[in-house]
C-alpha positions in Angstrom: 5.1 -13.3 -10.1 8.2 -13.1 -12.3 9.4 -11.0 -15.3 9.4 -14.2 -18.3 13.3 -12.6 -19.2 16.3 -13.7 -17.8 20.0 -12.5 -17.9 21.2 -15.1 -20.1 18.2 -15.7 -22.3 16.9 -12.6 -23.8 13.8 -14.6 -25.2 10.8 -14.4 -23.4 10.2 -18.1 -21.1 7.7 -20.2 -21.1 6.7 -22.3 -18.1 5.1 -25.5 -17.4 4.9 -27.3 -14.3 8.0 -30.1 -14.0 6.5 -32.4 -12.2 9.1 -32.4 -9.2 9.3 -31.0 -5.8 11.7 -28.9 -4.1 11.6 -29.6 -0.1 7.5 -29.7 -0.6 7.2 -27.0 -3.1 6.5 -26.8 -6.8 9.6 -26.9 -9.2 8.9 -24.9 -12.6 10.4 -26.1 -16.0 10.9 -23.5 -18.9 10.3 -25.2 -22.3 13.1 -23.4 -23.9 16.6 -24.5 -22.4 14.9 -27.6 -20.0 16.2 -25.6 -16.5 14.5 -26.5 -13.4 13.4 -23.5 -11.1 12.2 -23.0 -7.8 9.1 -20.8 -7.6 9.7 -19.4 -4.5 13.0 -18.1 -5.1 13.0 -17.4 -8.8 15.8 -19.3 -8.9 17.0 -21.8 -12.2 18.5 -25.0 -10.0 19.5 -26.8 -13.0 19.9 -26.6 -16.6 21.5 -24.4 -18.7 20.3 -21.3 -16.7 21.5 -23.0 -13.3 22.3 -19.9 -11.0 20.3 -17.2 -12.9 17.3 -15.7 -11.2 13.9 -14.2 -12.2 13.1 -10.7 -11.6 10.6 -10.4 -9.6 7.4 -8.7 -10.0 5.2 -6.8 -6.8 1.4 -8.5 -7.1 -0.7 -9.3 -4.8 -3.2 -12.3 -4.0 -6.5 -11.8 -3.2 -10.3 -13.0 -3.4 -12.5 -12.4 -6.4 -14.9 -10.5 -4.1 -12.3 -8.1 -2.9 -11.1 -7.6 -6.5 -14.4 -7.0 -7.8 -14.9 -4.3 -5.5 -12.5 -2.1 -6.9 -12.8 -3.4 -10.1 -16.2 -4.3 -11.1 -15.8 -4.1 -14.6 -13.1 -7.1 -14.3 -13.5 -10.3 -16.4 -12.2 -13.6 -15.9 -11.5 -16.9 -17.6 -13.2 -19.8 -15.3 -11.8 -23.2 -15.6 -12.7 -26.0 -14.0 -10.2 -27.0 -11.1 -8.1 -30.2 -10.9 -8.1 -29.3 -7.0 -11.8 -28.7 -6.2 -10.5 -28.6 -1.9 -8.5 -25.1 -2.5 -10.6 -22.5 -2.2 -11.0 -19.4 -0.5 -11.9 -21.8 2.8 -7.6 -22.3 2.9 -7.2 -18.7 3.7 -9.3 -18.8 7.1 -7.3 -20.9 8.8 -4.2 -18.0 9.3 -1.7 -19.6 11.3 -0.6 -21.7 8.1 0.4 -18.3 5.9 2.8 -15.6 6.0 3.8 -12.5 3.7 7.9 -12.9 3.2 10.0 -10.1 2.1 13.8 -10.5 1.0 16.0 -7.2 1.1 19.6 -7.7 0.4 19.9 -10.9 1.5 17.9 -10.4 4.9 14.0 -11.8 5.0 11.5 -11.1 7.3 7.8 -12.9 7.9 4.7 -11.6 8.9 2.5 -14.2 10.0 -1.0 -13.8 8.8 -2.7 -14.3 12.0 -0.2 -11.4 13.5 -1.7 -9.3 10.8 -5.0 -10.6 11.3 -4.3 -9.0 14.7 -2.1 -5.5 13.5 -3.5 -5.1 10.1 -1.1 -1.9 10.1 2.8 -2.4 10.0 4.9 0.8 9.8 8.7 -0.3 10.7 12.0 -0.3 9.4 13.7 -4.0 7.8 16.9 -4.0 6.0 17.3 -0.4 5.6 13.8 0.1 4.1 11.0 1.9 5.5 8.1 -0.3 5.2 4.6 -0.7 5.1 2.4 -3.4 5.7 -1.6 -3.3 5.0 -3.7 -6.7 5.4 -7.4 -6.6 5.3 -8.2 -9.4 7.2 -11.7 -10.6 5.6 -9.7 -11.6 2.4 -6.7 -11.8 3.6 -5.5 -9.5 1.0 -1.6 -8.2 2.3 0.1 -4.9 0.1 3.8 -3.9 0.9 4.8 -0.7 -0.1 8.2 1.0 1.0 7.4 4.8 2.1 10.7 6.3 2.7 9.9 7.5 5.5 6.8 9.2 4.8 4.3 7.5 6.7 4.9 7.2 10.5 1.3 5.1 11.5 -2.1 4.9 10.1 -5.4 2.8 10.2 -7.7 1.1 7.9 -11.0 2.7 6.8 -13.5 1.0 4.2 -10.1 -1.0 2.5 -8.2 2.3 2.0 -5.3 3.2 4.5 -5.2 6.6 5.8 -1.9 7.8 7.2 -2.1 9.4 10.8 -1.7 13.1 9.0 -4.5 12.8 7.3 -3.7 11.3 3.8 -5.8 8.7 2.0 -4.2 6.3 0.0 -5.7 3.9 -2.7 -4.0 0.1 -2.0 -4.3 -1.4 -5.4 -3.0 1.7 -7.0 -1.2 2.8 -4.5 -1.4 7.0 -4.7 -2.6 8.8 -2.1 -6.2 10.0 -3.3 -7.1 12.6 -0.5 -4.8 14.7 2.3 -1.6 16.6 2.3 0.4 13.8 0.0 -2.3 13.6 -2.5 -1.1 12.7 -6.2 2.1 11.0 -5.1 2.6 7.1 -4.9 4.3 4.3 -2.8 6.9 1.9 -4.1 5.5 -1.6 -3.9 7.7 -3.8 -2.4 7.4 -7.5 -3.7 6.6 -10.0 -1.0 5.5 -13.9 -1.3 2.2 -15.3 0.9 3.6 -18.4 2.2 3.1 -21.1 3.4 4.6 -21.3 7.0 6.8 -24.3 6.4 7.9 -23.5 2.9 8.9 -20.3 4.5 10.8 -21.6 6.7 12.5 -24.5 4.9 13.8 -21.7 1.9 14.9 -18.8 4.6 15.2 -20.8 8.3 17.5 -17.5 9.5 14.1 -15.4 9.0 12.8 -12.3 11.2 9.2 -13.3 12.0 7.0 -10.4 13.3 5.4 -11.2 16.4 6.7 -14.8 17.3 9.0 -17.6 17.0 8.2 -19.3 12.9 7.9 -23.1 13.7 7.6 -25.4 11.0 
C-alpha cells in the first residue's frame, strides 16, 4: 500500500492497471501524468514522474476469517472475481511467499514456510530492532520495530506476549496487558512476495533461514 501523493505532484493519483509487466509483475499506470510504476517498489519507471517514488504505507494481508475475528462488525464490498483460481487455497502452499523489508537500501526475506516454522522473530536488520509475528493458519505476518524493547515472546490465542509478561494487540499494535501496557510498536512496512518477484527486484537479499532461489 502506497500514500496516492508524490513529491512532484501534489494532487492526489489515481491508478489503473497498465496492462504491462515488469520482470513478471504488475506495472501500475496513474491517469494523471501517464507514468508507469512498478508496484513492488513504488517506483514511477516512466513518464513524467520517472524516478519519483511512493511513500509507503505499513498494512497487512490477511484472510477474511482472521479479520473478522477482531473485527466482527467489518463490512465488505463483494465482487465477482475475474480470477476465480486465487483464493485463500494460494496461501497454503508456503514455500512460494515471503515478507520483504527494505531499510536504507538493505532488504531482508522471511520465507513464509521459515515462519510457518518460527512464528516469532526478534532480531536486529539494518540498524532496526525488529519484530516479526506470523500466525500461520492465515498466514497473516505483522512487522513492528521495538527499539529494543522486546527481547523474545510467543504466540497465545493471535496476540503476542513478550517474555516479561506484556500482551500486545497485533492489529493495533499497543500492548493491552503487562508492565508496557498503553504504549505501542512502530509498524514497519513489509511486502508478502512472491519468492521470485522477490528475488528478481532485490537478488542481493538477506533471506532468514535459507538460501532464496528463484
Amino acid at each position: 500500500m502506497y500514500a496516492a501523493q508524490n513529491s512532484k505532484h501534489d494532487k492526489r493519483l489515481v491508478f489503473q492497471v497498465s496492462g504491462k509487466l515488469w520482470q513478471r509483475s504488475l506495472v501500475m499506470r496513474d491517469l494523471q501524468t501517464g507514468s508507469l510504476w512498478s508496484h513492488i517498489l513504488g517506483e514511477a519507471m516512466g513518464g513524467p514522474l520517472k524516478g519519483t517514488t511512493l511513500e509507503p504505507i505499513p498494512s497487512v494481508i490477511t484472510s477474511w476469517g482472521e479479520w473478522k475475528k477482531k473485527h466482527p462488525k467489518t463490512t465488505v464490498l463483494n465482487l465477482d472475481l475475474s480470477a476465480k483460481g486465487y483464493d485463500t487455497k494460494v496461501w497454503e502452499d508456503r514455500k512460494r511467499f515471503v515478507l520483504g523489508i527494505e531499510i536504507d537500501g538493505k532488504t531482508k526475506a522471511w520465507p513464509y514456510s521459515f515462519l510457518g516454522e518460527n512464528p516469532v522473530q526478534v532480531e536486529t536488520f539494518a540498524g532496526k530492532e525488529l519484530l516479526i509475528v506470523f500466525l500461520k493458519e492465515s498466514a497473516t505476518a505483522f512487522s513492528f520495530e521495538t527499539g529494543g524493547t522486546i527481547k523474545s515472546g510467543k504466540l497465545d490465542q493471535g496476540e503476542f506476549v513478550s517474555d516479561e509478561g506484556t500482551r500486545w494487540n497485533l492489529w493495533t499494535a499497543k500492548a493491552m496487558e503487562g508492565p508496557q501496557k498503553g504504549t505501542s510498536l512502530t509498524r514497519v512496512y513489509a511486502l508478502p512476495s512472491y519468492r521470485r518477484a522477490w528475488h528478481d527486484f532485490h537478488p542481493d537479499s538477506v533471506i532468514a533461514g535459507e538460501t532464496l532461489k528463484k
